[in-house]
C-alpha positions in Angstrom: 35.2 -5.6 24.1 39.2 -5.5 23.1 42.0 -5.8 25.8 44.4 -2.6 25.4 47.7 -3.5 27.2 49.9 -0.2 28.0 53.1 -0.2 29.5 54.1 3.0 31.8 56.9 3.8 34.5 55.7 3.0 38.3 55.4 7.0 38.7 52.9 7.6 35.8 50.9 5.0 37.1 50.9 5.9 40.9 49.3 9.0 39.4 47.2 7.7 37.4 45.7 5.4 39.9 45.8 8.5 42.8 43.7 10.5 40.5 41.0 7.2 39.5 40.8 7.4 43.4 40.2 10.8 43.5 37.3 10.8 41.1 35.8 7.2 43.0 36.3 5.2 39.5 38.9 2.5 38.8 42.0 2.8 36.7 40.8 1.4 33.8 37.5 3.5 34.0 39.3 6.8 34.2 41.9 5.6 31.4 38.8 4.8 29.4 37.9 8.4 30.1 40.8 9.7 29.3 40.7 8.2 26.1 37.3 9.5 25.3 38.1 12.9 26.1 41.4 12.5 23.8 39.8 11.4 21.1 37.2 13.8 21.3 40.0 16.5 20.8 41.2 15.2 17.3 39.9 16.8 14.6 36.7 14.9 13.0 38.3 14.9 9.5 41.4 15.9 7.4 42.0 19.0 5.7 42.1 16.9 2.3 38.7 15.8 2.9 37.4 18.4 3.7 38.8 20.3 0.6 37.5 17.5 -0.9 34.1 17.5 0.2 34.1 21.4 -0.7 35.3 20.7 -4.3 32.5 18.2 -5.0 29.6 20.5 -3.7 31.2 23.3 -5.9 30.3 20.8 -8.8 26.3 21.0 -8.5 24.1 23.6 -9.7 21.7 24.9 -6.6 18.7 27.4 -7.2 20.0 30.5 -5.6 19.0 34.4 -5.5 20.2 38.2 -4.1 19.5 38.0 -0.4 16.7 40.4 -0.7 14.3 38.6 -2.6 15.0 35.2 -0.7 14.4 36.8 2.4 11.4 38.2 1.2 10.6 34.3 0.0 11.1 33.3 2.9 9.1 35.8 5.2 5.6 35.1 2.2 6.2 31.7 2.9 8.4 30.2 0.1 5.9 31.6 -2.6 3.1 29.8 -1.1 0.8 33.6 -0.6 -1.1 33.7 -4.1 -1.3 37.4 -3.2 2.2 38.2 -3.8 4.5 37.3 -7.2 8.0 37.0 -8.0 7.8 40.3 -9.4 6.5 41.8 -6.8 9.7 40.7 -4.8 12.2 42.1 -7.6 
C-alpha cells in the first residue's frame, strides 16, 4: 500500500466527508472510490497507439474470402462436411 497525501480547502472536504457519511464508508474509502471510478473514465490507450497497433496488423497477410462463401464455411462447418467442396460454395 502507498500513502497519497492531498491537500484541499475546509469546504471541499466538509463535502467530501458529508457524502463518505452518506454512503456509510470512511473518507479515504470513498476517495479511493472516487479514484477508481476516475480512472476508469480515461481512455485505455492513446490514439498513437492505437494507430499504431492498426498499422502493424495491416502488415500481416490473413486468409480471407467474399462474405458469401465464408458464411457458407462457416454454416458446413469450416470445411469439415466431406459432402460439400470449395466449389460447391463458389
Amino acid at each position: 500500500m502507498k500513502r497519497l497525501q492531498v491537500l484541499i480547502d475546509e469546504g471541499e472536504y466538509a463535502r467530501y466527508l458529508e457524502i463518505a457519511e452518506q454512503r456509510g464508508s470512511s473518507l479515504a474509502e470513498w476517495v479511493r472510490a472516487a479514484l477508481r471510478t476516475a480512472a476508469r473514465q480515461e481512455p485505455a490507450s492513446t490514439v498513437d497507439r492505437k494507430l499504431e497497433a492498426i498499422r502493424s496488423a495491416a502488415l500481416h497477410s490473413f486468409p480471407t474470402a467474399d462474405i458469401d462463401r465464408m458464411l457458407a464455411e462457416i454454416d458446413r462447418g469450416y470445411g469439415d462436411d466431406p459432402s460439400t467442396s470449395d466449389a460447391d460454395v463458389a
